[in-house]
MOPAC internal coordinates of N, CA, C and O (Angstrom, degrees):
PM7 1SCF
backbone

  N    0.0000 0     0.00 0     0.00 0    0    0    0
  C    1.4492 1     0.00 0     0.00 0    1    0    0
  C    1.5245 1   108.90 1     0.00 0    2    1    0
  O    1.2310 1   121.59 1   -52.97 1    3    2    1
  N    1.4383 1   114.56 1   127.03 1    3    2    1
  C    1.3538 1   127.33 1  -168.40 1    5    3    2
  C    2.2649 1   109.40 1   -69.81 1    6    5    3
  O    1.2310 1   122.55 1   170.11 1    7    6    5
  N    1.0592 1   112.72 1    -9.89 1    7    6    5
  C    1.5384 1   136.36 1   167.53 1    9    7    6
  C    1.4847 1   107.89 1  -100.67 1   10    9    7
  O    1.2310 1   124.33 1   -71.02 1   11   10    9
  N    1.6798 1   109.30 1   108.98 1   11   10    9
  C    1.3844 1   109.88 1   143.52 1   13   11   10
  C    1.2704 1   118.77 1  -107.52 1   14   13   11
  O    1.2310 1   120.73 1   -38.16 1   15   14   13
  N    1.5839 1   116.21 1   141.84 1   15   14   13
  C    1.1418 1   134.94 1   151.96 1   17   15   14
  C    1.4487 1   120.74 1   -73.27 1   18   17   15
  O    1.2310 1   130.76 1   -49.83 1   19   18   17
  N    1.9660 1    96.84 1   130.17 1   19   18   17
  C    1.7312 1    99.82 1  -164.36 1   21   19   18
  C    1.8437 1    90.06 1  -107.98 1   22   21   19
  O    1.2310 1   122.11 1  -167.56 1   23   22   21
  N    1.0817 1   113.57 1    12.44 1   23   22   21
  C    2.1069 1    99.98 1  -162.17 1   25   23   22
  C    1.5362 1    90.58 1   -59.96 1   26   25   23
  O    1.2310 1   109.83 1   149.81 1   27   26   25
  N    1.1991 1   136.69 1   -30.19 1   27   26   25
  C    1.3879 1   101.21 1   159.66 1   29   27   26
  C    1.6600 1   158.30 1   -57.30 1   30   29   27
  O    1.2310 1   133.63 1   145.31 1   31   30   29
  N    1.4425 1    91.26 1   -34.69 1   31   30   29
  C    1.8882 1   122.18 1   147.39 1   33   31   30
  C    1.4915 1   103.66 1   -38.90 1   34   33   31
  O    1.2310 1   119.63 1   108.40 1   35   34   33
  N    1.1736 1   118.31 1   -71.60 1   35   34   33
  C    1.8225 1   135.74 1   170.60 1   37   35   34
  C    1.4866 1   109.30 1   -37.96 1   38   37   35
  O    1.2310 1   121.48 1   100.85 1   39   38   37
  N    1.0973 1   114.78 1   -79.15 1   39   38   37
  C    1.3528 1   120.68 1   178.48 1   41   39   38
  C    1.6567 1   121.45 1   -35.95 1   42   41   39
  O    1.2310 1   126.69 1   116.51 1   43   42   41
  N    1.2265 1   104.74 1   -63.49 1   43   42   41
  C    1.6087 1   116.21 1   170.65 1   45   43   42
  C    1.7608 1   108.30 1   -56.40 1   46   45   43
  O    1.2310 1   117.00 1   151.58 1   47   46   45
  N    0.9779 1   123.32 1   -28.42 1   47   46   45
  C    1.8749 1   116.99 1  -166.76 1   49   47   46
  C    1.5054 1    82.69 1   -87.70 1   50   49   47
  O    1.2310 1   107.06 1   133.35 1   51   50   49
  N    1.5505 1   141.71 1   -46.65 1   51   50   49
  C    0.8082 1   122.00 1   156.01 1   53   51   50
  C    1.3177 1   153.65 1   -48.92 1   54   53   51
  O    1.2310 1   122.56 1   161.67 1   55   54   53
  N    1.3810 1   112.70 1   -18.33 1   55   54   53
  C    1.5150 1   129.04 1   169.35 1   57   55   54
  C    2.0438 1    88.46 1    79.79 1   58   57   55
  O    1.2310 1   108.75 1  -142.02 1   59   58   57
  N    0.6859 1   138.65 1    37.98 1   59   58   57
  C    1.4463 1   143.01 1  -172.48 1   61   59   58
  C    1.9546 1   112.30 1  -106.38 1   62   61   59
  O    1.2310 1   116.49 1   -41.92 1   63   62   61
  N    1.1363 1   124.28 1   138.08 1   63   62   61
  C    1.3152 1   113.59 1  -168.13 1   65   63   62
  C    1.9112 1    86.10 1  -103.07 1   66   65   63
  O    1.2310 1   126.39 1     6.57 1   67   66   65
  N    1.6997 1   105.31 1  -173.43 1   67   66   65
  C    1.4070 1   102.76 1  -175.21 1   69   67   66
  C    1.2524 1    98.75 1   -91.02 1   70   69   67
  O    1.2310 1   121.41 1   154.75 1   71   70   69
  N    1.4088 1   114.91 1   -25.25 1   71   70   69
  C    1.9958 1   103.60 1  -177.94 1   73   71   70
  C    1.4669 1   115.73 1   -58.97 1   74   73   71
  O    1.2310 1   124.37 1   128.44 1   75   74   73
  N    1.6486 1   109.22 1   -51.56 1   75   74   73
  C    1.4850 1   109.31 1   169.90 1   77   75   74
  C    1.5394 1   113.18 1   -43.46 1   78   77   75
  O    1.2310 1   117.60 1   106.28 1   79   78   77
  N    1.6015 1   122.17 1   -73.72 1   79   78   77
  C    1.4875 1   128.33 1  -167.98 1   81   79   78
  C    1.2966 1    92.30 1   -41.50 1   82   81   79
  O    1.2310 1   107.21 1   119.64 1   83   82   81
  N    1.5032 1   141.44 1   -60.36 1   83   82   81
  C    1.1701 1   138.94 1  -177.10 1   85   83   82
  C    1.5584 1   132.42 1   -22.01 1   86   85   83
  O    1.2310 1   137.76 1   107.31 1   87   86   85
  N    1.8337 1    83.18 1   -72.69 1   87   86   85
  C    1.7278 1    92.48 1   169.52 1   89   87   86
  C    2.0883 1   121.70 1   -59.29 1   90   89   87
  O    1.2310 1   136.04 1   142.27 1   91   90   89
  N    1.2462 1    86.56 1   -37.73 1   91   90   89
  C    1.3309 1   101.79 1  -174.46 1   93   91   90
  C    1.8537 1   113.67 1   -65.45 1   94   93   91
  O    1.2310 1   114.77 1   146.31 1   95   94   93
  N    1.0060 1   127.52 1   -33.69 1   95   94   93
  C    1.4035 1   158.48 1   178.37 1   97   95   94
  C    1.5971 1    93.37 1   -77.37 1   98   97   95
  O    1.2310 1   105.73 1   128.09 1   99   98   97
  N    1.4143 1   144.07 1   -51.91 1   99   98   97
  C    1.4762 1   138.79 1  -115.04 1  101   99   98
  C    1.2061 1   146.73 1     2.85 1  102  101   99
  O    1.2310 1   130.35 1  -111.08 1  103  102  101
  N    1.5553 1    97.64 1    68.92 1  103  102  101
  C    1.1691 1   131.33 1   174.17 1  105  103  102
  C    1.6900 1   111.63 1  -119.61 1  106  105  103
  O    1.2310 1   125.63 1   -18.33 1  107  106  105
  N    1.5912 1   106.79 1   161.67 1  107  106  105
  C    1.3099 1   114.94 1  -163.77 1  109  107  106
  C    1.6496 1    97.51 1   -92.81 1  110  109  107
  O    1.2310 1   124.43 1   -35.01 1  111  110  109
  N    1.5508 1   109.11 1   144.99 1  111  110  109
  C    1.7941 1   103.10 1   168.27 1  113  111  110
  C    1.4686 1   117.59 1   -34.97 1  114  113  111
  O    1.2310 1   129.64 1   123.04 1  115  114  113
  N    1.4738 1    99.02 1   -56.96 1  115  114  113
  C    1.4979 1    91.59 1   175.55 1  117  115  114
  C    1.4428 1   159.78 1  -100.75 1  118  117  115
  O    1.2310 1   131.21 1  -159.77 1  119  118  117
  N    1.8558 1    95.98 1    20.23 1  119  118  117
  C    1.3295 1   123.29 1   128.63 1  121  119  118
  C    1.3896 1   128.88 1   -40.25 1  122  121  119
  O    1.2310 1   133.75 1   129.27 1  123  122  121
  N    1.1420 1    91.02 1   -50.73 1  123  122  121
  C    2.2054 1   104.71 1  -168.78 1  125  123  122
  C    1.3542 1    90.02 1   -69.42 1  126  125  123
  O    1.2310 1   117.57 1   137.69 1  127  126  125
  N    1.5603 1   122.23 1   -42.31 1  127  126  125
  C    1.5391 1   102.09 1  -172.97 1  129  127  126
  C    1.2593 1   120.74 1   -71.07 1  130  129  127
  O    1.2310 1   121.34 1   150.38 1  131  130  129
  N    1.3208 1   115.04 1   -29.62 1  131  130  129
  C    1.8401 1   117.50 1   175.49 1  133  131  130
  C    1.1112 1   101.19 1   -58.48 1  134  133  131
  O    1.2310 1   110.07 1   116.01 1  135  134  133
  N    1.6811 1   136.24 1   -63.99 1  135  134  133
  C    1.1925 1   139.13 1   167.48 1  137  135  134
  C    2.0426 1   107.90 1   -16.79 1  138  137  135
  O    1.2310 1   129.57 1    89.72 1  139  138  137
  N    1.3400 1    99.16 1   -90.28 1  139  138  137
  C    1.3871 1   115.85 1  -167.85 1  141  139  138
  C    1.5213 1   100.93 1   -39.52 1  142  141  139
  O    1.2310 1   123.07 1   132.34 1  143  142  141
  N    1.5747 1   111.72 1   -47.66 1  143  142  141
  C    1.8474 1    82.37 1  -161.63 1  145  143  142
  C    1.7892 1   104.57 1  -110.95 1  146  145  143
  O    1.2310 1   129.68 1  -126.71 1  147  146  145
  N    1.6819 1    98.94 1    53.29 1  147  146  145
  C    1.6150 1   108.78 1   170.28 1  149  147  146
  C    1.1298 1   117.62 1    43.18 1  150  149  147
  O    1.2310 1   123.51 1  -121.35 1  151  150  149
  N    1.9929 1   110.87 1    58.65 1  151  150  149
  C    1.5175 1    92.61 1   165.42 1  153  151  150
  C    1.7669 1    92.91 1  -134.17 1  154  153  151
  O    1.2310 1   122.62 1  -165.31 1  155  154  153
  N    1.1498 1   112.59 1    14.69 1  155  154  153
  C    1.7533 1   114.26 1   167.41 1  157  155  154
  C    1.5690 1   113.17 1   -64.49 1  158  157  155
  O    1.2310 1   117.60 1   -27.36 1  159  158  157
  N    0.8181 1   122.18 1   152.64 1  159  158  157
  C    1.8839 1   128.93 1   178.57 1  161  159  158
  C    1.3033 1   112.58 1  -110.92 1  162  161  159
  O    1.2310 1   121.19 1  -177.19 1  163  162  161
  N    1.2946 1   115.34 1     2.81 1  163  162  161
  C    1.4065 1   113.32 1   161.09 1  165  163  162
  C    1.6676 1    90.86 1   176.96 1  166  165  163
  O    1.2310 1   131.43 1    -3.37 1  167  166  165
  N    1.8991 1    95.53 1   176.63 1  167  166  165
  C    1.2061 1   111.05 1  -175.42 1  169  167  166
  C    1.5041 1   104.56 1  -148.83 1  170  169  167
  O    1.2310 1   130.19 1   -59.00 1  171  170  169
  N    1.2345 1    97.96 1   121.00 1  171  170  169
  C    2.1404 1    98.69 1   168.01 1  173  171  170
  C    1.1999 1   131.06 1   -44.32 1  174  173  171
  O    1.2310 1   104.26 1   -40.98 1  175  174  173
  N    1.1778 1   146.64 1   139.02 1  175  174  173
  C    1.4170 1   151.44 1   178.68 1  177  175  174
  C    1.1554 1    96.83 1   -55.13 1  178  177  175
  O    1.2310 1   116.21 1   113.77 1  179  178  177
  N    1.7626 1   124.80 1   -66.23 1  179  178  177
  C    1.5122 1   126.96 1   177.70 1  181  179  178
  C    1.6854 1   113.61 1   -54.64 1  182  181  179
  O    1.2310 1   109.09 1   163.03 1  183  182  181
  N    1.3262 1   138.04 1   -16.97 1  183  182  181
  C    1.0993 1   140.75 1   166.27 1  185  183  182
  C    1.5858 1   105.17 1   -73.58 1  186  185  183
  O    1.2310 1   112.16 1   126.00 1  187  186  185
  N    1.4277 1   132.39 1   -54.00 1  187  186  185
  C    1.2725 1   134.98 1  -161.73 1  189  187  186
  C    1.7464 1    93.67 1   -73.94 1  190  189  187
  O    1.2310 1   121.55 1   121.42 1  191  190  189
  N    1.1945 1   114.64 1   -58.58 1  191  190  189
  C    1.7643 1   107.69 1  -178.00 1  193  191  190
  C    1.4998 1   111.62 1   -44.83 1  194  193  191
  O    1.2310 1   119.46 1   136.87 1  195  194  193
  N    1.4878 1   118.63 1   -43.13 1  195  194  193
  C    1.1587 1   128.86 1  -171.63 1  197  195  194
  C    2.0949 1   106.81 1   -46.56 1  198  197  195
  O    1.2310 1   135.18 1   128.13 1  199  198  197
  N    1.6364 1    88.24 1   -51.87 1  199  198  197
  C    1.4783 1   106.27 1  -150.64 1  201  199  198
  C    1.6813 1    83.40 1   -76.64 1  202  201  199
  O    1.2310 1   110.02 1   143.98 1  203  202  201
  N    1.8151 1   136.34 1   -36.02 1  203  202  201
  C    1.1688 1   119.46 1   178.55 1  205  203  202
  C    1.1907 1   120.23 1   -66.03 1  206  205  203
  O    1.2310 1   115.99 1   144.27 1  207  206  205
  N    1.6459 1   125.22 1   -35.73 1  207  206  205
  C    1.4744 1   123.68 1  -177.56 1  209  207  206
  C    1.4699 1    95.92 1   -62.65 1  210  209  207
  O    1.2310 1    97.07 1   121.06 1  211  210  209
  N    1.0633 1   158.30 1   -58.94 1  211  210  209
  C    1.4578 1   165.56 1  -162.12 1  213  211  210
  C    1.3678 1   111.65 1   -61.83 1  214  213  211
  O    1.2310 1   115.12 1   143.09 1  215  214  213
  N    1.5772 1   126.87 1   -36.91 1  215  214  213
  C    1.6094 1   115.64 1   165.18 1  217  215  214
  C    1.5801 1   105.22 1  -109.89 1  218  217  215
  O    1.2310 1   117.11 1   177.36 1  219  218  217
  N    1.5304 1   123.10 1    -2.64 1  219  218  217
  C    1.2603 1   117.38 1   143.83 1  221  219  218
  C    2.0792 1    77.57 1    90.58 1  222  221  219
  O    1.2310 1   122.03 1  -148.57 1  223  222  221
  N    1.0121 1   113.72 1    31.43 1  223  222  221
  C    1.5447 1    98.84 1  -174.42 1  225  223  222
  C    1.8534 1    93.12 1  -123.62 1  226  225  223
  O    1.2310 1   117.17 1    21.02 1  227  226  225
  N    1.4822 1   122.99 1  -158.98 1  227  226  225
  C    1.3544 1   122.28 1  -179.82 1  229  227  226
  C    1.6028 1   104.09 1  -123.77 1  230  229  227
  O    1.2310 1   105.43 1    -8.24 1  231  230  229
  N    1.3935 1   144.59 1   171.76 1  231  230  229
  C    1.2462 1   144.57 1  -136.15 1  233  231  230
  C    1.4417 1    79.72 1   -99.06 1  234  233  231
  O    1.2310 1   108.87 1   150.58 1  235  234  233
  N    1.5067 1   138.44 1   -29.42 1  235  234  233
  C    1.2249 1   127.16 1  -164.48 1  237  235  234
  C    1.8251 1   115.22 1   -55.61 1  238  237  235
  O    1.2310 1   131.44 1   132.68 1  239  238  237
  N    1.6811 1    95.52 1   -47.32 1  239  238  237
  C    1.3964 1   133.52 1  -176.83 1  241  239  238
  C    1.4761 1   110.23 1   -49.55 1  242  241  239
  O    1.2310 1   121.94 1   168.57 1  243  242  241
  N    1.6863 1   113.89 1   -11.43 1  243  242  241
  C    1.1389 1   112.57 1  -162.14 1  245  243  242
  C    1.8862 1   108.50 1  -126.36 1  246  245  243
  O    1.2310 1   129.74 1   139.22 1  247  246  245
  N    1.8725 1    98.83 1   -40.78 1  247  246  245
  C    1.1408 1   101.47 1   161.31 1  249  247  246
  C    1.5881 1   143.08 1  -113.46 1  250  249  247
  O    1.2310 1   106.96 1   -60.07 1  251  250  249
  N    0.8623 1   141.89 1   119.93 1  251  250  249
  C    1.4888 1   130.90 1  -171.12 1  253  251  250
  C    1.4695 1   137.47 1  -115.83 1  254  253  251
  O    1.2310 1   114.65 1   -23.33 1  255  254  253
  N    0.8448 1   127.74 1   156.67 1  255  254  253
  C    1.2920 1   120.10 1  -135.76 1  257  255  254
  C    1.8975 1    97.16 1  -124.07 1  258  257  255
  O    1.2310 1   123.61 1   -79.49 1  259  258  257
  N    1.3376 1   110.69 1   100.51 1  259  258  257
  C    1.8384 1   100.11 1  -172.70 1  261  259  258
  C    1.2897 1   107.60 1  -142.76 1  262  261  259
  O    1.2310 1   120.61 1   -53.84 1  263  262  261
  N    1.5455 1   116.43 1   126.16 1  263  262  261
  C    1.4496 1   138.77 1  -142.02 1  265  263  262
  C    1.6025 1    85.33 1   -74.23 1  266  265  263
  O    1.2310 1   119.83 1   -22.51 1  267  266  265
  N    1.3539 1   117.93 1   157.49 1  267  266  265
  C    1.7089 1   131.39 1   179.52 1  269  267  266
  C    1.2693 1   112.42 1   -89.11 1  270  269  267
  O    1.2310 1   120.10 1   180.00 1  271  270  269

């Protein structure tokens, strides 16, 4: 998949576990995990703002974009 997800990169610079980001985000643990290990098919605008105010980083920081 030409999109990686970094919220783990995020998470760790934060020192943050996934239950916290979770609650804090309001999202379910195992939401965050579909998220984290790139198998979601999309993501909400109000989900992505959510998840930037919470590691305080920008959507770039989180997703990336790398040719196959």
């Amino acid at each position: 998949m030409p999109i990686v997800v970094r919220i783990d990169v995020e998470l760790a610079k934060q020192q943050m576990s996934v239950g916290e980001f979770a609650e804090r985000v309001g999202l379910t643990p195992a939401n965050v995990a579909v998220l984290k290990n790139g198998r979601a098919k999309a993501v909400r605008f109000s989900t992505l703002e959510a998840m930037c105010r919470v590691l305080n980083c920008q959507p770039g920081d989180l997703l990336e974009f790398v040719e196959d």
